[in-house]
Structures are given as C-alpha cells and as structure tokens.
N, C-alpha and C positions, 0 to 999 in steps of 0.2 A: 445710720451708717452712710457716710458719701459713697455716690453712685463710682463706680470705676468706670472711665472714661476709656473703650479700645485705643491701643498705640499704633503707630504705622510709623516705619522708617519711610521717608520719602526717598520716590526713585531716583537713583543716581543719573547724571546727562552722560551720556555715550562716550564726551570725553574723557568723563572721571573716572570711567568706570576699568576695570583688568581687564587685559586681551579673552581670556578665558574663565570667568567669574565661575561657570559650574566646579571647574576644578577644586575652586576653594568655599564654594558652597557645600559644607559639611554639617549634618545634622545629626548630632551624638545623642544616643538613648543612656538614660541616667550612666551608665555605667564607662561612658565616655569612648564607646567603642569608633571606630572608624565610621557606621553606618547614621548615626545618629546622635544631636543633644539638644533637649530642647529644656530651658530654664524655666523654673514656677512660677508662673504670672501671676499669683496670689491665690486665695482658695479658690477663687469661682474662675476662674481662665488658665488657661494655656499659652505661654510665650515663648514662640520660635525663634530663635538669635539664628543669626548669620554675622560671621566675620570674617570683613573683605578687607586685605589686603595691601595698605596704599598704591596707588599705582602712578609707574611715572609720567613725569609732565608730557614726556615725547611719546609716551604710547598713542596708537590711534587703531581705528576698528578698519577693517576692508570696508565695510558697509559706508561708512565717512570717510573716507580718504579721499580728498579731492574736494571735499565741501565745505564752505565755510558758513556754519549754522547759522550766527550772527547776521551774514546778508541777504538769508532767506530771508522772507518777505509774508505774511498768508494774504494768500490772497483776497480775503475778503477783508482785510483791515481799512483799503480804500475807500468803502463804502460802507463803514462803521460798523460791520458784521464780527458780534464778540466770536471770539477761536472758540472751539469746541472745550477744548482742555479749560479756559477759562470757566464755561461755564459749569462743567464739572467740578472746577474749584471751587465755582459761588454758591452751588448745590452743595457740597463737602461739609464747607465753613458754614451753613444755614441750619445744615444738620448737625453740625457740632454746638453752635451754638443754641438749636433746640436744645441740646442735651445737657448743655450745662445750665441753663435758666431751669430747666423742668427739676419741681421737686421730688419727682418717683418716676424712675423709669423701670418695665421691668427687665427681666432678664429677656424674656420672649421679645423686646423692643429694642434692646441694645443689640443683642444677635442679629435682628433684621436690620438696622442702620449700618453694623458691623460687613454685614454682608453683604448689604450694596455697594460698601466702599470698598470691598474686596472684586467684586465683580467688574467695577467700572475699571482698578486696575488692570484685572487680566484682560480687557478690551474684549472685544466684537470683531472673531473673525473666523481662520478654519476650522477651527474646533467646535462652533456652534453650528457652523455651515453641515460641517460632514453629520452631526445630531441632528439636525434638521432635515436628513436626506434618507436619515435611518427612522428617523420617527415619524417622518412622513410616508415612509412605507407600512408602516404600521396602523396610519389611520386608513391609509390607504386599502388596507385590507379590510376593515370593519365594515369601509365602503361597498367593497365588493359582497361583503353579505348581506348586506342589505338587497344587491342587488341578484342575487345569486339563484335564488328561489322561486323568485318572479320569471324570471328569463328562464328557467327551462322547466315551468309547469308545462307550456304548451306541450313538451314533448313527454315530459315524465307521466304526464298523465294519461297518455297513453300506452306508454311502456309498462307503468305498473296499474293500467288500468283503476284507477282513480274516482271515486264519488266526488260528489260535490261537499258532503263534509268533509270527505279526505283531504281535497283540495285545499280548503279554508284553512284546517287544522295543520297543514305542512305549510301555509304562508305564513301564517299567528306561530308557527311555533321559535322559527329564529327570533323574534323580536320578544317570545316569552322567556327563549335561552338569554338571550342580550340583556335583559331587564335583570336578572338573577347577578348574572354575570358581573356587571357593573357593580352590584350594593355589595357584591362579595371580593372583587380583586381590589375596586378601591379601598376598603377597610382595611384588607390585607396591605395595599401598597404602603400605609402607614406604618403600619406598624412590621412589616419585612422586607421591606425595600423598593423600590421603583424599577428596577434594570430587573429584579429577580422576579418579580411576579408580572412584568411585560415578556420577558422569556418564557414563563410558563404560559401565559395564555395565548402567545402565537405555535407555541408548541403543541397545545390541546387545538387551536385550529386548523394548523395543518395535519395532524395525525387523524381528526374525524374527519375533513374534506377526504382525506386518501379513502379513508375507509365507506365514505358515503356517497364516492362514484361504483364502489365494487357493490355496495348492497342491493340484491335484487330485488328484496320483499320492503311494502311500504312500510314494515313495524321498525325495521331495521334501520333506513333510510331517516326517517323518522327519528329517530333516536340520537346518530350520528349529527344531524343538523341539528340537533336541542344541543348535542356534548359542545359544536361547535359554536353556537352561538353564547352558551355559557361561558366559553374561553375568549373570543374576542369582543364579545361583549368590558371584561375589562379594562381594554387597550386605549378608549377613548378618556378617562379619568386619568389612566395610569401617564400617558399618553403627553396631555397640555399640564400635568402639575410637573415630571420630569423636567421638561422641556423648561417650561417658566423661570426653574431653579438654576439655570445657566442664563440666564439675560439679566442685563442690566436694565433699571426701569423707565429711559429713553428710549431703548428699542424692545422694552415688551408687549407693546400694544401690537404694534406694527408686526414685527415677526412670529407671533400666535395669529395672528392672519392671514398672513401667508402659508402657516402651515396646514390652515384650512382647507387651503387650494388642494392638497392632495386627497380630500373628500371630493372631490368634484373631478377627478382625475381619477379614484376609483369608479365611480361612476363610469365614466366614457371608457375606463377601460373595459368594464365589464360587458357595455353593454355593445362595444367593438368587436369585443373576441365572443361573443355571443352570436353577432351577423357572422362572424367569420369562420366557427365551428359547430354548430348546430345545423346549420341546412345542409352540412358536409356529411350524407348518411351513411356514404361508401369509407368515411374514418372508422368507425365503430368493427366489433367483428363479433361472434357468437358461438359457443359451443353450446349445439346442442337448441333445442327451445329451454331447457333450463338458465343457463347463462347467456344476457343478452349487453354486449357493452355498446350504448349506442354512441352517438357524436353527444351526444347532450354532457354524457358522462366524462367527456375527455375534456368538455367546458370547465367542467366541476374542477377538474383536476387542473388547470391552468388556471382558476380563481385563486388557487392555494398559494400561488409566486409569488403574489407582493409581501404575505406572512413569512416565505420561506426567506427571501429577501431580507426582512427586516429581523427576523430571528440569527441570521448570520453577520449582521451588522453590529447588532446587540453582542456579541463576543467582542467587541474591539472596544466600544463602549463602558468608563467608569458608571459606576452607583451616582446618585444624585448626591454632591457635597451636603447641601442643606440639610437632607434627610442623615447624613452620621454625625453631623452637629448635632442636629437634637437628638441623637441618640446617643451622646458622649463617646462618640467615634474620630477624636479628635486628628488622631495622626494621620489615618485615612482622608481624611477631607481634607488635612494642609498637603497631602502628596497628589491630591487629584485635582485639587485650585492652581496647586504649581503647574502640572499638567498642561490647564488649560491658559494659563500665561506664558508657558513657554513654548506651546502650540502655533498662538495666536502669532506673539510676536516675530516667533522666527520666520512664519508664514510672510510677516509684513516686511520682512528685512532688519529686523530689527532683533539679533538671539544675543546683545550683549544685554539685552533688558534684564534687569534680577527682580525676582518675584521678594517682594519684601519687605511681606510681613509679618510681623513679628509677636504677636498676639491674636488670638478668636477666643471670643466672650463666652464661655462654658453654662449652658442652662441650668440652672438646679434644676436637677433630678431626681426622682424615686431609682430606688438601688432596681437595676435591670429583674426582673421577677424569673428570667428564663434560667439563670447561673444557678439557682439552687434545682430549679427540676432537674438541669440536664447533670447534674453531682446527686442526685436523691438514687435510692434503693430501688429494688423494682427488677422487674423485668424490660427488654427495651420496649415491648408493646407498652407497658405499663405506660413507662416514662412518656414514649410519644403521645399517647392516649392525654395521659395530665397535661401535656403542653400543646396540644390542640386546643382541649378544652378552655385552657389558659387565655388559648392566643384567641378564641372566639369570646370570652367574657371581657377580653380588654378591645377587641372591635365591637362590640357593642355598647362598651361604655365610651366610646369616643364619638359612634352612630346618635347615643343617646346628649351627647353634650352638645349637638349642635343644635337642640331644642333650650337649651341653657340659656339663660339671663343674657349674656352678652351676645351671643348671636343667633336668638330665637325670631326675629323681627326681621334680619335679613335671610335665613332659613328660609321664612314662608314667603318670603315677598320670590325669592328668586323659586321658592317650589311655583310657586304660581305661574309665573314666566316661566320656567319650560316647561309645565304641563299644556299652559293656553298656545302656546308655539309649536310644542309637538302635534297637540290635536289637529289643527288646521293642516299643518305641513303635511305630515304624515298622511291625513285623511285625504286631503286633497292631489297628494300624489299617488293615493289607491283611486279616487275617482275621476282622476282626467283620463289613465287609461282606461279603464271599466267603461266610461260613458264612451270613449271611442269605438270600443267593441261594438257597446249595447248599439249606437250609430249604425256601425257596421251590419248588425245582426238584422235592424231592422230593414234595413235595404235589401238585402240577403231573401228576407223572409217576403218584401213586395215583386221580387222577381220569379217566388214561387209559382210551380206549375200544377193545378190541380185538374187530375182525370175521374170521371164519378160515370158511374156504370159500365167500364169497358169491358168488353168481354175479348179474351182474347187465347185460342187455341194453337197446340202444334206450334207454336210459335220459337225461337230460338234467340234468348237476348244475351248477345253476345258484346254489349256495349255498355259503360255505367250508367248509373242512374243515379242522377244530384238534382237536389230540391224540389221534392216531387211529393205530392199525394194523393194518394190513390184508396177511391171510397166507393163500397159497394159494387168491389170488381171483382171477374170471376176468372181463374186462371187455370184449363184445363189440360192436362198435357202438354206443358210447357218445361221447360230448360232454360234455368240462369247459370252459366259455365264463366268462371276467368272475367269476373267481374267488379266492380267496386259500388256498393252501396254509402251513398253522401245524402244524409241529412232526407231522407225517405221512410215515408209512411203510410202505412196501410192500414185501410179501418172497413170494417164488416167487409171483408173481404172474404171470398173462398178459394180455396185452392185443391184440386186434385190430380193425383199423376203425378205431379212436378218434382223436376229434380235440380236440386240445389248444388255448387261444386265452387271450389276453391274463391269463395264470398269472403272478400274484406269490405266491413259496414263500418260508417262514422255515422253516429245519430240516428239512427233504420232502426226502427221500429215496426210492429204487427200487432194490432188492437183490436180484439172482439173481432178474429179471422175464424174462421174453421180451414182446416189443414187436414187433409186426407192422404192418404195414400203415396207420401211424398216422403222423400229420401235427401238430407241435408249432410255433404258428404264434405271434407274438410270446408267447412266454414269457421268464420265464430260467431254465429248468430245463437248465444245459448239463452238458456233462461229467462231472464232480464228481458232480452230484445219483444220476447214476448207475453203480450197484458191481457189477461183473458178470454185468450183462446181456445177453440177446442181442436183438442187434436184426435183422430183414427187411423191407424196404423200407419203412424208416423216414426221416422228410423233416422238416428242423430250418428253417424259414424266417421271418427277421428278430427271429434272439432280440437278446432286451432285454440291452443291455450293464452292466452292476455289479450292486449287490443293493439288493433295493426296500423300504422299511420304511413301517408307517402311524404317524408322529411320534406323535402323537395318540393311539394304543390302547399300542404298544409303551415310550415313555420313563416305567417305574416312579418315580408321584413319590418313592416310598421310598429310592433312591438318593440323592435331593438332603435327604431330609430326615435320613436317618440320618447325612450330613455335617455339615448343620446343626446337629445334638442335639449331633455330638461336640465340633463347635466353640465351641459356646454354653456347654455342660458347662465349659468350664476359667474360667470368668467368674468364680468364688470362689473359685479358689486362685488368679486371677491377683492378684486384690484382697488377698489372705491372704498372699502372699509378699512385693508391695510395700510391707502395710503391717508386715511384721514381717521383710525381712530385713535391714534395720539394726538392728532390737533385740535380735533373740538371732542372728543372726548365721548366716552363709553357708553354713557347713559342716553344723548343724544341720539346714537348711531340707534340703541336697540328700540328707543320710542320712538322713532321717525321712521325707521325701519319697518316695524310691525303695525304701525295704522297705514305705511302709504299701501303694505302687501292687504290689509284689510279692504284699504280702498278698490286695492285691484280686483278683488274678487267680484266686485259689483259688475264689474267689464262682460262677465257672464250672462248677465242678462242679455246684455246686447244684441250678440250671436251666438249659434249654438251649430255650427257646423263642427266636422270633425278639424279642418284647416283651424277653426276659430278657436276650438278646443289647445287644440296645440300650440297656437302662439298666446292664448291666456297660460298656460300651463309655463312658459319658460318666461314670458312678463314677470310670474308669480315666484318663480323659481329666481328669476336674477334680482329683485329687490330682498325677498325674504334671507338674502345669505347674508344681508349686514348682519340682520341683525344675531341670526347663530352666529358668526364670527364675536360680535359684543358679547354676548350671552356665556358663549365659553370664556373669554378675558375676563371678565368681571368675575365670573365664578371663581376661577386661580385666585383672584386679587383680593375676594372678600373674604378669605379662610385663612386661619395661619398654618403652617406647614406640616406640624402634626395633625391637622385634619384636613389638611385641603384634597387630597387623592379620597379621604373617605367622605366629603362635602359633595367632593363632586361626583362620586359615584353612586350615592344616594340620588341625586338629583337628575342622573343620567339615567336611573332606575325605574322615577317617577316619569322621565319623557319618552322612557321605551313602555310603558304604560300609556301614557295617553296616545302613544302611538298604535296598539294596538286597542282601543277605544275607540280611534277616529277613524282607521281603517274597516272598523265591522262595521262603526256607525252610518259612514257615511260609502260603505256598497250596499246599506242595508236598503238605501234609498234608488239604486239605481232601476230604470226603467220604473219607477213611480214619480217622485217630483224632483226637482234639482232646487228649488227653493230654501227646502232645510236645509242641504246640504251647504251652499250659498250664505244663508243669515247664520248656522253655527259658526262658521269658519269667520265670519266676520266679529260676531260680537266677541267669540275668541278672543281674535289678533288686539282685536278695541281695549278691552280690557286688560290684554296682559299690556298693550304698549302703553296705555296712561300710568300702570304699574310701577313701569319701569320707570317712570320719572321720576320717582318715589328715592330710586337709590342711590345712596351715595357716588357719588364721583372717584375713581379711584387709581386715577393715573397717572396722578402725583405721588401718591404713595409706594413705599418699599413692600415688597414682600415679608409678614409678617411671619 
C-alpha cells in the first residue's frame, strides 16, 4: 500500500492574504454546523479544510502598510548567510524527500516528520516563552525539595528533638519520595496526560509542605515530606517531555537548557530564603509548649511558592498537542497547534498569518480500552477500581517495552549514565558539606577546655559553660541558675547539695557521675543526658519538654551560604551548554562534561581546607551541569512520545536511587578517609562519560 504523504496548504504572503482571515476561518463538524468541518483525509488521517475567500488586489494589512516587501533586503544575504526560512525549506524538502525514497515508513514516523513541520510553522515565540516560565516554575520547585530538608535540619532537629537515625531517615526520605514519585507520574503522564498529572503533583506538593510546617511530632513530619516528595518527585519527567512537545528541533536543544537554569535558581532560592527566615526566631510564635511554630517552619511554607506559582499557571496552559495525536484526539490538538500559531504570530506582528493545515497523520490504534469500563455495570467504586487497575497494567506494559528489542540497548546505556552521574553528584554534594562541618568540628573540639580534679564548693555559676570537660570533679553545695550548657561533659564526677534551675544543654552530658541530694528544677537535662550514673535522693521537677536552641548564635550562616556558592557556581556551564548543545552536539557535551567533573575531583587531594573545600565544590558543581543539561535532552530525544514521560521517569527513578546510595555511601566515610570517597566519584564520572560516547547523536532528529 503506498505511504500517504501529509498535505500542507502553504502560507499565504500578507499581501494575498483577507483583512480578517479568522472571520472566514470556519471549521464545520460533519453536520456542517457553524462551529466546525473538517473533510476525511482517508482512513488513517484527518483533513482540516479552510476556505479563504479571494481577496482584493488593493487590500493591505495595518501591519504592511507603508512597506514595500520586495525592497526589503535580509541582512545577512551580503555575506552569503542562507535566511532562516530558506533553510527550513531545505530541511522540509530533505524530509519529504526522505519520505518518498523510503520503502516503509511507519505511522509513528510520518506523525513525527508531520509534526515537525507543523511546529516549525507555528514558529518560536510567546507561547512557548510564557510555557517556559510556567514549567520552569515547576522545576523550580522540585529544586527547592531537594533543597528543603537540608536547610532546616539544623533547626528541626532540635525542635523535635531528633536522633541521629532520625536525622538520616528524614534527609533519605524526600529522595525515597522523589524516586517513587518519578516511576509513577511519568508512566501516568503517558498514558493521561501531561498538564493533568503536572497539576496533580504540584498540588500533592504544596498541600503536604502546608501540612508539614504545622506538624509537631517527627512521625507526622515525616510522613508529610515522603507525601511530598512522591508528588513532585514527577514534575521533573512530566516536566522536559511537556515542554519538548512545543519546540521545534532547531531550538530544542538549546531551550531545554535553558530551562535547566531554573534548577539552579531553585537552588539560590532556597537557600536565600533560608539565611533570610531561619535565624529570624522572633517570626515563629507558640501556644502553649505543645504547639511550637518556629521560623524554620515559615521557611517551609515559602518553599511551597514556586509550586503554587506553577500550579496556577498550569490553568492557562493547553495539554501537550503530541500527546492527543497519539491518543486520536484529533480535534483537540488541531485547536491547540492553532493556538499556538496564532499566539506566536500575533505576538510578532504578524495576526493576518493563517494556520494552515490542513491534514495530521492519525496513528493506528488499539480501540481506546477506557470506553467500555466507563459504559460497563457495576457500581462507581467497581468501575473506578477496574480502571485503576487498567490503567496500572498498561503503565507497566509500556515500563516493560522499554527493555524491548528496539530500545533495550539505549535503556541501559542511558540507565547507566544517570545512575554513574547521580552517585558522584548527589554524593558529593552530601560530602563537601559534611566534610565542612566535620572541619569545623574538629577545630571546635582543639579549642577544648579540660578541668580534672576541681573541687569546687558554695559556689554560684551564674554564667554558661561551652566546650568544656570536666573529670573527676567534685561539686558541693553548688547552684547552676539561668544557664546554658554547650557541648559539656562530665565524667566520674560527684555531686552533692546542688541545685540545678532553668538549664538549656546542646551536647552536655553526665557519665559515670554520682548525684546526690540534688534538685534539677525546670531543666531539660532528662534521661539520655545521663550514662551510668548513680543517683541518691535525687528530685527532677517540671523538666522542659523537647530540645532548646538560641536561633540566633547556633544556625551557621555557612550552611546556607555554601549552598548558595554551589548553586550559583553552575551559572556558566548552564549558559555554555545551552549555547553550544546544538552546535556540536549532545553526546559530546555529556562525555566531556563528566570526565573533565571526574578530573576535577582529583583537585581534592590538593587542599583540604574548608575555603578549599568550597571552591572544589562550585568548580564541581559549574562543569557537572553540562552534562545534566545533555543527559535530560538526549533522554526526550531517544524515546518516542508514547514513552518518553514514562522513559524518563524510570530513569529519573534510578538517579534518585543512586542518589540516595552516594549520599549514605560517601557520609559513611566522613571523619574516616576522603580517598574512597574521591576514587568512587571518579571512576563513576569515567565510566559513565566514556559511556556516553556510545550514544547515538540526536539533534538532527524529529521527535518521534
């Protein structure tokens, strides 16, 4: 059977065209109504007729009146620079004339030729601009979770008084949310839409961030952050395959990198508004010691903006055309291409443009499976229940086709590439802080003061006590009143008489003491603080319930600012990669990318101060963004459209994976050796960048 070749009326020039072409742009639905007609383009397509009007020779546009086309000039013709439009044209005619030489094209092949030439008509302009400003709010926020967790441990942890597995288990758990997250909205985004399941998952993120600044108890908190990270955990898939399906493939390399920038702008934002509402302890307020709202918590609730942002932009926002094409949502997608054609143009000065055309290649398809559940018997639970189930046995069989003969080979190559990228990245951005601390700690701990056998009576300590140990001392008839205990400890000590009073302790400790006849009267020195001691009529009355922090001396601005550096740091390879990975091309940027960040890592050996620390850390951070920036492009570009949201949320599932691998892995090493941590992160980066040369080239290509 000969292939059917798509049709396009070509655009009319401005002269030819009617003062007012929409007037008489009428689209008749079979029955010839006023609203709609569009004529049978054979069994497998759809043809959209439009019939314009002759228009007279003296018509002319406002936008043209006064110019005469002909003596325009382009300016780069002097210097033998082909027009743009030209070269569109020699692209067009290469692709048609693939099409007619080739003996078998499929349907999935003509739809994506089809729909690059529909694309490059509607042009590059405010339509994808304003999409790019809503979906970059959206990455924008996924950024900020990542970032969200980190920056107010220091304070949460004292607020809900926090272990060191708690700790762990509430950093690991957003990146356990995110991993779920991803393998379940992109599978969904295939198969029910793009707009509708990015709406849902910035809605499940901001309704847990609200609810995950009020929760007091850590089960709670806890929980909230998992709900949230499973919700915009899918926004990063749903996210660059949306966005891809509106560009044309001269500027899709280029404009998915820049949309990257706004990960790196989550970043500085978070960690902005984190110096700027955290150390603010008088924001917060409290009823009661039950309910305790600090400044930390009103962070939380300002990381929520960029989602609420992108969630009310998303209402203005069509469904992605591509995605109702192949789901034989024909009419839909020709009223939303118009759309964006007569967005653009008008935008450019240009609204006597007519969108038109007049054919889209219709996929064979299996009869839609949802039309008989939602007509079947039942109850409505029934029904929903069957069509859940439905709708999870055909995301799984689409999960599972990517392991398929035709793109089983690029599957592993690209799972391997972002697991080896995630690990280093991820890891190394949990161990350049960690080693600053541990830095820190250790200086901290040489400026210690130890006192050993003091005896000291009747005495009255009316002042704190920081970084201090105190061994085999003897404390008789003494008074600590209106005090603060920092990072103090006491070992075979005794105590008699003493009276303890309104005691806030950070790190204070009491080991193998005996305690006599001593009265601990609102403190919180409970339990815990003390390690096998003995006590004699010893009297605990009205201790302080959770753990007490002063906002103000303890939250290190250093925290927020060595996030800040890292995130600011990727500003010239964001700018470096969008402006060069359409010129030399995808596979290049992501191998050259991930061996020079491997290289960099070696730089650590060098120096090992906390300053040194920090500037390896944004070195690492500004070359490693080419290559995420390549890494998501290629991904869009190696999937066809029925699986590309669930390609790539598989694969975003496996780097939020290695990301919480490299993060346990490589704090497991800190304050032990920096070596491992060092040579994994490299033979990582090594391997996945020699990988990458492996993969095809893909920047010539149409979206399939």
């Amino acid at each position: 059977m000969p292939i059917k070749t798509p049709t396009y009326s070509v655009g009319k020039n401005i002269s030819e065209t009617m003062a007012d072409p929409y007037h008489n742009n009428i689209y008749h639905q079979g029955d010839g109504d006023s609203y709609g007609m569009y004529g049978q383009g054979g069994q497998d397509g759809y043809a959209y007729q439009t019939d314009y009007p002759p228009q007279e020779e003296d018509a002319a546009s406002d936008v043209t009146e006064g110019h005469d086309e002909e003596d325009q000039m382009y300016e780069g013709e002097y210097q033998g620079i082909p027009h743009p439009d030209e070269v569109k044209a020699a692209r067009r005619a290469a692709r048609a004339k693939a099409r007619s030489v080739a003996d078998a094209m499929s349907d999935q092949e003509e739809l994506a030729e089809q729909y690059e030439d529909i694309m490059e008509d509607c042009g590059h302009g405010r339509f994808q601009w304003t999409l790019f400003v809503v979906l970059g709010l959206a990455l924008m926020a996924d950024s900020v979770e990542c970032f969200v967790v980190a920056l107010v441990l220091p304070s949460a942890e004292k607020d809900m008084c926090l272990s060191h597995s708690e700790k762990g288990m509430l950093g690991l758990i957003v990146f356990l949310g995110m991993m779920f997250g991803a393998f379940i909205w992109g599978g969904l985004a295939d198969k029910v839409g793009r707009r509708k399941c990015l709406i849902i998952v910035l809605a499940m993120n901001c309704i847990s961030a609200f609810f995950s600044s009020f929760a007091q108890g850590y089960g709670f908190f806890l929980f909230f952050r998992l709900f949230s990270g499973i919700g915009i955990g899918g926004s990063v898939p749903i996210v660059y395959s949306y966005f891809s399906e509106f560009l044309q493939m001269d500027k899709r390399g280029e404009h998915l990198s820049w949309l990257c920038m706004f990960w790196m702008m989550g970043g500085i934002y978070a960690s902005f508004t984190a110096w700027s509402i955290i150390p603010r302890y008088g924001w917060g307020f409290s009823m009661g010691t039950e309910f305790q709202f600090h400044s930390w918590r009103v962070f939380v609730l300002v990381c929520a903006l960029p989602a609420i942002a992108a969630f009310v932009g998303l209402m203005f926002m069509p469904e992605s055309p591509r995605f109702l094409l192949e789901n034989a949502k024909h009419d839909e997608a020709w009223m939303i291409l118009k759309q964006v054609h007569d967005t653009n143009w008008r935008a450019k000065g240009e609204p006597e443009r007519v969108f038109t055309v007049t054919h889209i290649k219709t996929p064979k398809t299996q009869e839609d499976e949802f039309i008989e559940i939602q007509t079947a018997t039942g109850t409505a639970f029934q029904r929903w229940v069957v069509r859940t189930l439905t709708l999870a046995k055909l995301v799984m069989k689409n999960v599972l086709s990517l392991v398929g003969r035709d793109l089983r080979l690029a599957t592993l190559l690209m799972a391997i590439i972002w697991f080896t990228m995630a690990f280093s990245y991820y890891g190394l951005s949990v161990w350049f802080p960690d080693m600053i601390k541990h830095l820190q700690h250790e200086e901290y701990e040489s400026k210690q003061k130890v006192f050993h056998r003091e005896k000291v009576e009747q005495f009255h300590f009316n002042f704190s006590l920081e970084n201090q140990v105190h061994k085999e001392g003897e404390y008789i008839n003494d008074k600590f009143i209106n005090i603060e205990m920092k990072s103090v400890k006491f070992e075979d000590s005794l105590f008699v008489d003493c009276f303890f009073e309104n005691i806030r302790s950070t790190e204070t400790f009491f080991e193998n003491c005996t305690i006599r006849s001593t009265v601990f009267y609102d403190t919180d020195l409970y339990e815990e603080k003390f390690i096998d001691c003995t006590f004699e009529n010893v009297t605990f009355l009205h201790n302080k319930k959770g753990c007490h922090l002063d906002y103000e001396e303890d939250n290190d601005v250093l925290v927020y600012l060595v996030s800040f550096l890292g995130s600011l740091a990727v500003l010239p390879g964001n700018i470096i990669s969008a402006l060069f990975m359409d010129k030399i091309g995808r596979i290049k940027i992501i191998g050259g990318s991930m061996l020079i960040s491997a290289g960099c890592t070696f730089f650590l050996f060098l120096s090992f101060s906390q300053a040194a620390i920090i500037a390896w850390q944004c070195l690492f951070c500004g070359v490693s963004v080419a290559a995420w920036n390549g890494i998501q492009v290629i991904t869009v570009e190696l999937y066809p459209a029925s699986k590309r949201a669930t390609a790539f949320g598989v694969l975003n599932a496996i780097c939020k994976l290695a990301a919480i691998l490299g993060s346990s892995i490589f704090a497991s090493f800190i304050g032990i050796t920096k070596v491992i941590p060092i040579l994994l992160s490299f033979g990582a980066l090594v391997g996945g960048g020699v990988l990458a040369l492996k993969l095809p080239e893909t920047r010539e290509k149409v979206l399939l």
